[in-house]
N, C-alpha and C positions, 0 to 999 in steps of 0.2 A: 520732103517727106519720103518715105520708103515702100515699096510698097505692099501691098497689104497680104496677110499670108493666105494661102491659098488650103481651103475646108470644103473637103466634100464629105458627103452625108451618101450613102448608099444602100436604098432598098432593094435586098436581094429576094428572089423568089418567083413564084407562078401566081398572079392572084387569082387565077379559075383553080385553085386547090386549095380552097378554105384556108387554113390557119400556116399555108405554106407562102401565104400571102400577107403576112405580117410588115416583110420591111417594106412594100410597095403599100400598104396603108400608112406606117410612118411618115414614109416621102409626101405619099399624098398632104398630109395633114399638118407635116412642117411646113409646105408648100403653102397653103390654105391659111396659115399661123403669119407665113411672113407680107400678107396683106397686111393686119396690122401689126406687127410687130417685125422689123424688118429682120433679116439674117446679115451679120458684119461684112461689109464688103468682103469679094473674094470666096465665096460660101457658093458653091454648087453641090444643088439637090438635083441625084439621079436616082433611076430603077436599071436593076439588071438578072439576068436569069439565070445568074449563079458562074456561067462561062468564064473558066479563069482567063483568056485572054482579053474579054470584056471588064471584067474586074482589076484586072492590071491598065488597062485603058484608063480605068477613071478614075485611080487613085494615083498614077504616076505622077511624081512631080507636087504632089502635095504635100503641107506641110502638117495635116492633120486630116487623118481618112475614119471618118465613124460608118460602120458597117450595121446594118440590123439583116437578123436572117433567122429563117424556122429551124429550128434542130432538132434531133432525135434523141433521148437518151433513154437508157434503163436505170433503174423505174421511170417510167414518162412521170414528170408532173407539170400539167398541161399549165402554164400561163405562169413558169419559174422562168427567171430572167440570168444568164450566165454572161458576168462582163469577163473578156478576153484581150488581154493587153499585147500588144506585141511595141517594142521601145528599146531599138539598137537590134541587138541579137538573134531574141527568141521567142515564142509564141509560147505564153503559158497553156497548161493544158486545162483541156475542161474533159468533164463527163459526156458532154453534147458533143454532137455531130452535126454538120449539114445534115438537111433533108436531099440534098443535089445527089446525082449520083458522083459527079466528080466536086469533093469541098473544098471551101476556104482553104483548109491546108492547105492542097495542092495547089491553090493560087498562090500564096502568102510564101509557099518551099521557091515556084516558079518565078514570082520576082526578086525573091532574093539572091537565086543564080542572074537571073537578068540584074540586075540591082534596079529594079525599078520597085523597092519598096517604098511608101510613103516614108514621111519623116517619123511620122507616131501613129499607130494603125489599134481604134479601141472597135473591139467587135460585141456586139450585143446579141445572145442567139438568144431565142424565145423558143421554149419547148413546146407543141404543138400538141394539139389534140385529135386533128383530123384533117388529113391531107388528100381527101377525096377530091373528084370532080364535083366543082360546083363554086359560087360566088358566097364571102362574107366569113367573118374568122368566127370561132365558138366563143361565148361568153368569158370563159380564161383569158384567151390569148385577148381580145378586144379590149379585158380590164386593165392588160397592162400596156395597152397603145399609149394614154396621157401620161403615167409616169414616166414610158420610154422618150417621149417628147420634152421632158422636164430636164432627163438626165442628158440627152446630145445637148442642151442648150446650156448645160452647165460644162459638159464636157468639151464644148465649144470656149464657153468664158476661161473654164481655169487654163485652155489652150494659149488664148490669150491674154492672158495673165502673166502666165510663163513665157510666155516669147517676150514679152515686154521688159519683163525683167530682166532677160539675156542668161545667160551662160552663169550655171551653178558653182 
């Protein structure tokens, strides 16, 4: 047998900053999820605080990197969920931004002069409603934690689904 492709799952954020705290409650809760229901061999769930050298750390050498993180856009609409592909080339664009001061982009620009980008990198930013000091996301961003946990676990399967199937 082969071995098994290597998924990681990455909560970006501060969780003492309310709804900037979205992908470290993700993590949390995948984590909590794969008590009973296990995650495919090869699957590491981390937190990181947005640090693109830390962010390149934990997706290097992956063969599928899903990212969750709080973003900013105008008009905010607090607890809109923006999927962000990036697949060989390039990073589609969104309306959102990190909350970080230094963003994903800059990480995502920084490995790919490193070529340390993963194999297939899906980012999930969650638009936020209040990034103050303080513990617990606002009722927006918290209604969309279980969907977000529905879609990396698909976006995990159709991962391996397609590796299974090899080359298009």
């Amino acid at each position: 047998m082969g071995r098994h492709p290597r998924i990681t799952v990455i909560g970006v954020g501060n969780e003492f900053r309310r709804d900037d705290g979205v992908g470290w409650a993700v993590a949390a809760r995948l984590l909590e999820r794969a008590g009973s229901r296990a995650l495919p061999a090869g699957t590491v769930v981390a937190t990181c605080d947005g640090d693109p050298a830390r962010l390149i750390g934990l997706w290097e050498g992956a063969d599928l990197a899903v990212v969750v993180d709080a973003a900013h856009a105008e008009p905010a609409h607090p607890g809109l969920v923006h999927r962000i592909e990036l697949d060989a080339e390039r990073l589609a664009q969104s309306p959102a931004t990190s909350s970080h001061g230094l963003g994903l982009g800059e990480a995502v620009e920084l490995a790919r002069v490193l070529g340390r980008l993963p194999g297939h990198l899906v980012v999930y930013a969650v638009e936020g409603a209040d990034t103050s000091a303080g513990a617990g996301l606002t009722p927006a961003v918290e209604g969309v934690v279980q969907p977000l946990l529905a879609s990396i676990q698909d976006e995990i399967a159709r991962h391996r689904v397609a590796r299974a199937r090899g080359p298009s």
